[in-house]
N, C-alpha and C positions, 0 to 999 in steps of 0.2 A: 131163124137167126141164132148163130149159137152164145150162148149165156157163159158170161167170166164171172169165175168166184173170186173174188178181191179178196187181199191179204185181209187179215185182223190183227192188229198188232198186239202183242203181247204187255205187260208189264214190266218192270224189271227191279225184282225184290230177292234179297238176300244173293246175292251174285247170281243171278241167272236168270233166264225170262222165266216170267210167272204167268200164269193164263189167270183172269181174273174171274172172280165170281159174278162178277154185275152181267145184268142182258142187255145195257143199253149199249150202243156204239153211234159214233158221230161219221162224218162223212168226210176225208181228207183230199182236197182238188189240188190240179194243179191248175193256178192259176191262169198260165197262159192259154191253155185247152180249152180250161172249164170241165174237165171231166175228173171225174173222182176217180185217184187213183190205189184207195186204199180204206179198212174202218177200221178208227181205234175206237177203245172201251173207257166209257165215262165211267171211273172208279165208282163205287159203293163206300161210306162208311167201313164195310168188314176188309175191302179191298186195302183202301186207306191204312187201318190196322196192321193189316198184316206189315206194309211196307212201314211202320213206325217200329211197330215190336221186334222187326229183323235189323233194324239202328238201334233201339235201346239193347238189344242184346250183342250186339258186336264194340258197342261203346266203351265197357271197362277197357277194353284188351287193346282199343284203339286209345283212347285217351293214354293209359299208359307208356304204351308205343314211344321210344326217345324220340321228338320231334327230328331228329336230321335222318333216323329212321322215313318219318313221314316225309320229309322235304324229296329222298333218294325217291321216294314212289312218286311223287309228284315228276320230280327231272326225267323219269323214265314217261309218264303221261306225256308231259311234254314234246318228248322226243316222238311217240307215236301222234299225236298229233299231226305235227309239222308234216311226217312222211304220209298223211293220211290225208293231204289237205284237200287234195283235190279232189278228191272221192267225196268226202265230207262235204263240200261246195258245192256237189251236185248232190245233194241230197235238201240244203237248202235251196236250192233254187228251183228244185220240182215242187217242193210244198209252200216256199213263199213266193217266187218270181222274181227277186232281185237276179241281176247278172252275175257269173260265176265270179269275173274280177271282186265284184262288190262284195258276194260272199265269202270270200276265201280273204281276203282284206279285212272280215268281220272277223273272220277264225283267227288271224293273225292276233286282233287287237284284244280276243280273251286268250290266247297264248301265251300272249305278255302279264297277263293277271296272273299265271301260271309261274310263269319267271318270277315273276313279284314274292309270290306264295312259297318257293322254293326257297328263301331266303328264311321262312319263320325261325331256326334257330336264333337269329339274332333279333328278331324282332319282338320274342319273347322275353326277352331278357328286360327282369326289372331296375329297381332301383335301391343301394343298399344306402344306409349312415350306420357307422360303428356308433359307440357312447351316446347314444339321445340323451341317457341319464345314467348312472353310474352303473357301468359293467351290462349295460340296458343296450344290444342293440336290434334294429329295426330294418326290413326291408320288404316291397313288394313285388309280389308273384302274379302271373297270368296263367286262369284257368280254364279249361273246355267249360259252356255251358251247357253241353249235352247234345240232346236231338233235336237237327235243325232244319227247316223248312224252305226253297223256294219256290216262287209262284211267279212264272217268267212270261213274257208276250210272244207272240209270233215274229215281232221284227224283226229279231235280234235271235236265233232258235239257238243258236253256238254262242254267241260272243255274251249274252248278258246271264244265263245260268253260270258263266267263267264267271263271270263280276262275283260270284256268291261261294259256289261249293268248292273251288281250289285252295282259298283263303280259310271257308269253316274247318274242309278237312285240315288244313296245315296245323291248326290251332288245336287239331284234338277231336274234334267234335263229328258226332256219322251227321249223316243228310237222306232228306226225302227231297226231290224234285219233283214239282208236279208243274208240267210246259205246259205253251197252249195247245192246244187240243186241234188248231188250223196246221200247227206241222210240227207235227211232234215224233219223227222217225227217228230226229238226231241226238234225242238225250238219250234213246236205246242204244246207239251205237257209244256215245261217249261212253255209257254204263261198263260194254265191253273191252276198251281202251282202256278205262280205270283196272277193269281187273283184267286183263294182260300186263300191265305195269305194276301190277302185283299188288293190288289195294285188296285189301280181307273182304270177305263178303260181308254184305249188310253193311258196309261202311258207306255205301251210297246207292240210292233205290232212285227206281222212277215209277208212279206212277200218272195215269191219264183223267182225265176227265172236266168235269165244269161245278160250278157254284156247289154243287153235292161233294163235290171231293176236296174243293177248299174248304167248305165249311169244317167238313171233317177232318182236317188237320187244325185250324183255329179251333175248334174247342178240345182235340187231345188233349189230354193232361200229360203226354209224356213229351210233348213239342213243345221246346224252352223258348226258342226264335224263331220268329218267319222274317222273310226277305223276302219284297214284293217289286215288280214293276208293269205300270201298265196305266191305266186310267183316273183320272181324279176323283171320281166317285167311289170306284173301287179300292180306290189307293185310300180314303177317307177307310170307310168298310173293313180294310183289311185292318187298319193301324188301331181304330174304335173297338172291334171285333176282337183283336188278339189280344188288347192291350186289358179289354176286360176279361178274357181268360187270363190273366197274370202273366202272359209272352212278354218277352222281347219284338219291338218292331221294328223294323225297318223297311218305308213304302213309298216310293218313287212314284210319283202323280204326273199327270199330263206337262204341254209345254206349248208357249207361244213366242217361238224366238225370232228375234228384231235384230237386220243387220243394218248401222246406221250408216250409209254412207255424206260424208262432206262432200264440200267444191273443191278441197284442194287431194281430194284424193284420186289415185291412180283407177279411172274408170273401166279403162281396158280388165286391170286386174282385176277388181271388184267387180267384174259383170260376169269373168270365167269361174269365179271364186263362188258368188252366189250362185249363178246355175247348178253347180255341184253341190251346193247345201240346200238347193229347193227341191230341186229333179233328181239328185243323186237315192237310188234304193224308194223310187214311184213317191219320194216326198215321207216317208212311214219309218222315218227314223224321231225317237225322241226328242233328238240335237239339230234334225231339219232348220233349215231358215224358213217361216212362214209370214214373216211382215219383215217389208225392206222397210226404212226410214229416210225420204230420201231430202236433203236438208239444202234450200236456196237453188241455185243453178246448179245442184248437181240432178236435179230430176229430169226435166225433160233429154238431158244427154243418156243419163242408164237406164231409162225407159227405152230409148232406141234400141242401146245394144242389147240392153233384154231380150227386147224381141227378136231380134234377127238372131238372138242365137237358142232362144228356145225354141223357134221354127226349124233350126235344124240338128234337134234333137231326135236319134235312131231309135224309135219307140219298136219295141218288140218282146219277143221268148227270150229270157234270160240265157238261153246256153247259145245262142248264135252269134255267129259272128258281127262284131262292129255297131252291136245292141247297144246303146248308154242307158236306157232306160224301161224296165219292165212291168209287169202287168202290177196290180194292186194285191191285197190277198183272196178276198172274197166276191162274189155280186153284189153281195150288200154294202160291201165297203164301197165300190164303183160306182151302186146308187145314190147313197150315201152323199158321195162327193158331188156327183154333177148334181144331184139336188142345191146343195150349195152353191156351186156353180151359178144353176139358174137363180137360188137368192140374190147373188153379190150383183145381179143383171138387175132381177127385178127392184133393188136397191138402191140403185141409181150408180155403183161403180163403173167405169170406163173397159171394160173386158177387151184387151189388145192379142192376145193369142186366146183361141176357145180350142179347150181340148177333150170339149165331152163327145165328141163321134170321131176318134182316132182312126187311121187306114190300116191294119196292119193285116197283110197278104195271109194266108191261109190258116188263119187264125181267128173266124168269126167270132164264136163264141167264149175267148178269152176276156177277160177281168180287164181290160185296157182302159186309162184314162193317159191321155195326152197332156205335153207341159202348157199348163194356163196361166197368162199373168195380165192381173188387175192391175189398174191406174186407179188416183183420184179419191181410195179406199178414205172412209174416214172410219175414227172407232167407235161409231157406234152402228155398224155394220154387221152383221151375223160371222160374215165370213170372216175379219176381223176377231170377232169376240173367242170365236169358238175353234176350237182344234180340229184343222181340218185333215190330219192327216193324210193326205194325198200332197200330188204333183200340182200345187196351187200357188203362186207368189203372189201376197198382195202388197201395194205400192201406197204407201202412204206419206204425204209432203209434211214436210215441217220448216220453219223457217228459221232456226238457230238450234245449236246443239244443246242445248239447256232446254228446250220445245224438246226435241225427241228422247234424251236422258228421259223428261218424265210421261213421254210416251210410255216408254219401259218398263217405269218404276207406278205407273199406275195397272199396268195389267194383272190379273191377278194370277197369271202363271211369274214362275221367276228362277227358270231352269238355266235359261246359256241368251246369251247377246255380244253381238260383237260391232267393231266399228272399223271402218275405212276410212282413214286418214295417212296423210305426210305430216300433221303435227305432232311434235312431243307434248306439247301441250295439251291436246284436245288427249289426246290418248291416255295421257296420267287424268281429267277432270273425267272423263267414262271409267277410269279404274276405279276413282274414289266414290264416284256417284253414283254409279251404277247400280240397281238392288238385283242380281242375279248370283246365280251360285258358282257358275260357269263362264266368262266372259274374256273375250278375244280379240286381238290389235292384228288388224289386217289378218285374220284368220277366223273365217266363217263359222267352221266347229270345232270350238275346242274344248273337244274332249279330252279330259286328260290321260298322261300316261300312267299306268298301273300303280305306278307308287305317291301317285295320289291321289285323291279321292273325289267321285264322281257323286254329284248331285244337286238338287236347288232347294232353290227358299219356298216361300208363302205356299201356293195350292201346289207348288211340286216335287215338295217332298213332308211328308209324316213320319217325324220324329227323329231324334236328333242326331244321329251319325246315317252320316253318307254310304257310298258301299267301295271297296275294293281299296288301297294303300294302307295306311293306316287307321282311318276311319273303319276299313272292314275287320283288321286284326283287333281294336276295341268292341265293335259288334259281336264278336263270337268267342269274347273273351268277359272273364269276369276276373276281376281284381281282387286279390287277397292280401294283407297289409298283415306280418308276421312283425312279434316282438318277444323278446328271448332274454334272457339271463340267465345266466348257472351261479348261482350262489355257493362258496365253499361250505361253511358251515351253518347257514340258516339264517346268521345273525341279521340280516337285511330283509326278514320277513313284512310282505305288504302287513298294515294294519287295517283298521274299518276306514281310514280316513279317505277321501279321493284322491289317488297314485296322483304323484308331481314328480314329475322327472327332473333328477339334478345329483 
């Protein structure tokens, strides 16, 4: 049999690929196959290094850089991009398996982060007052905080490192990127889009690897912020971890999102609506719907259409045709899930679609979990409790809208919730009540657009700005408060006493 020597992916430090010193390498699949189609290198400590010290050393010349300077290199990324889209979709969907529609849809929505970023000229701009005190005036400035960090997931390989570095750089500041390690081809290639748009080198690196090469970025001493997303444990760990090396944090944690549907809502709507936020990207989006809430007579009707239209959900390879729904990332992840699966059974839940032995034609060995959805779920359930990130909808009753509000408001994730109604009323009483960060009136995910800012409360988010709008331009900015006086001839010299402005 003849023997294929599989890529090894390089690094990508100081503008160009870097071959790393570490010997470890991981295994990159494609999903849908299950065969590995490539190995990157889990960074080293010295690896790690090298890609910070080639950002602190391009950092003067960039921070100084006139921001509409930086913004013109961003509109040109931007522009390669968009012409890039497609190519780049398929490079997500050999390493993660969503379908190329869904990834190229992902491209689009950190493009717009891009757009967003290309604006920082004016978004930097502070705030002046002439006279605070006589001939005294005052105004504040927004500074780069240096070398900055993120540590991104697999779901998301393009659109959520946009969440981060288009915004750091706008503001001044270089970047280390360190992806996940399940598909991580597409931050080398962004790497090369940045500098054809003419970004300096070492203004943004990438390096690979696992808990060894995050670690070695949280304890740097010359990495001022990390930007995190990914799991509530981890997301704990990152924010505890960076926060005691004296970082800046920002760490996006897991997510248990609830669509509530009423009786007097448009069920037709709400059934096509939630299948696309349960099943839409094999369920492995942060912003997923994973607990419907379904309130009086409206359950037993969108348990129906549920099912009938999860049954004819097109499970397959992400680049074929007429696919709506593709493999998971890993085996582990696949086990993972129908393990839960068979919990929510052994549990006592009602399992109306089972999707842990999916058919999919010449594709044995692919990562497939088919669309599943529970009836009858109550919360103290596993499958309930816990993030199942897969293609799972669980179905839980409630008998007034004030019953499923504090459904919501007792879980302990509190990233995105939406509801389905025709009332004004119920819709403003879910606006006010609601304890999530993200929440939506007949619209399943609402994710926001770029110019504002994306994230949740209690276990899913650490620490206190969000990422991307303006919350992101505060994250990678430090505030400096400037006061000034020219004195003619001295005579208004401060004394020992405490300055009083007047």
């Amino acid at each position: 049999m003849e023997l294929k020597t599989l890529e090894r992916l390089p690094m990508w430090i100081g503008g160009r690929a870097h071959a790393p010193t570490t010997t470890r390498y991981g295994e990159v699949t494609n999903p849908a196959t299950g065969e590995v189609v490539r190995h990157v290198p889990y960074a080293n400590p010295e690896d790690v290094d090298a890609a910070v010290r080639a950002a602190q050393d391009a950092l003067p010349a960039w921070r100084a850089s006139p921001s509409l300077r930086r913004a013109r290199i961003l509109m040109r990324f931007r522009d390669l991009m968009e012409a890039n889209k497609k190519e780049l979709a398929k490079i997500v969907t050999q390493e993660h398996g969503k379908t190329l529609v869904d990834a190229e849809g992902s491209i689009t929505r950190g493009i717009e982060v891009v757009e967003f970023a290309t604006g920082v000229p004016h978004l930097l701009k502070g705030e002046h007052s002439e006279n605070v005190g006589t001939e005294v005036d005052s105004w504040s400035i927004r500074q780069p905080v240096g070398v900055c960090a993120g540590i991104t997931p697999f779901n998301f390989p393009a659109m959520v490192p946009m969440w981060m570095y288009p915004v750091a750089l706008a503001c001044g500041n270089t970047f280390v990127l360190k992806p996940s390690e399940r598909d991580p081809s597409l931050a080398l290639r962004m790497g090369e889009l940045l500098k054809e748009a003419g970004l300096p080198d070492g203004v943004f690196n990438v390096v690979h690897g696992d808990k060894e090469a995050v670690d070695a970025l949280l304890a740097h001493p010359l990495v001022r912020a990390i930007s995190f997303v990914g799991s509530t444990p981890i997301a704990r760990y990152i924010y505890e971890t960076g926060a005691r090396n004296g970082k800046r944090v920002q760490a996006l944690g897991g997510a248990k999102n609830h669509a509530i549907v009423l009786p007097d809502a448009d069920l037709d709507f709400a059934t096509e609506a939630i299948i696309g936020a349960g099943y839409g990207s094999a369920g492995e989006r942060c912003m997923a719907i994973s607990a419907v809430v379904a309130v009086g007579d409206a359950g037993d009707a969108l348990i129906a259409r549920l099912a009938v239209r999860a049954r004819r959900i097109a499970t397959g390879p992400g680049d074929a045709a007429g696919i709506e729904m593709g493999p998971v990332i890993t085996r582990a992840a696949r086990d993972r899930i129908t393990g839960l699966i068979d919990r929510g059974v052994a549990e006592g839940a009602a399992l109306v679609v089972d999707g842990r032995r999916p058919a999919v034609p010449g594709h044995p060995n692919g990562f497939f979990v088919g669309p599943t959805l529970f009836d009858r779920v109550a919360p103290s359930m596993t499958i309930y409790r816990e993030e199942i990130f897969g293609p799972v909808l669980c179905v839980v009753r409630a008998g007034s809208l004030d019953e499923a509000i504090a459904l919501v408001n007792a879980n302990p994730y509190a990233n995105g919730a939406a509801v389905f109604t025709r009332s004004g009323y119920a819709a403003r009483r879910f606006q006010q009540d609601c304890e999530v960060g993200m929440a939506g009136v007949n619209v399943p995910i609402p994710v926001p657009m770029a110019f504002f800012s994306f994230g949740g409360w209690r276990n899913s988010l650490f620490g206190d700005l969000h990422v991307h709008g303006m919350d992101g331009v505060r994250f990678y900015t430090r505030t400096k408060v400037m006061t000034s006086r020219w004195p003619d001839d001295g005579s208004a010299a401060p004394g020992f006493h405490m300055p009083v402005m007047g």
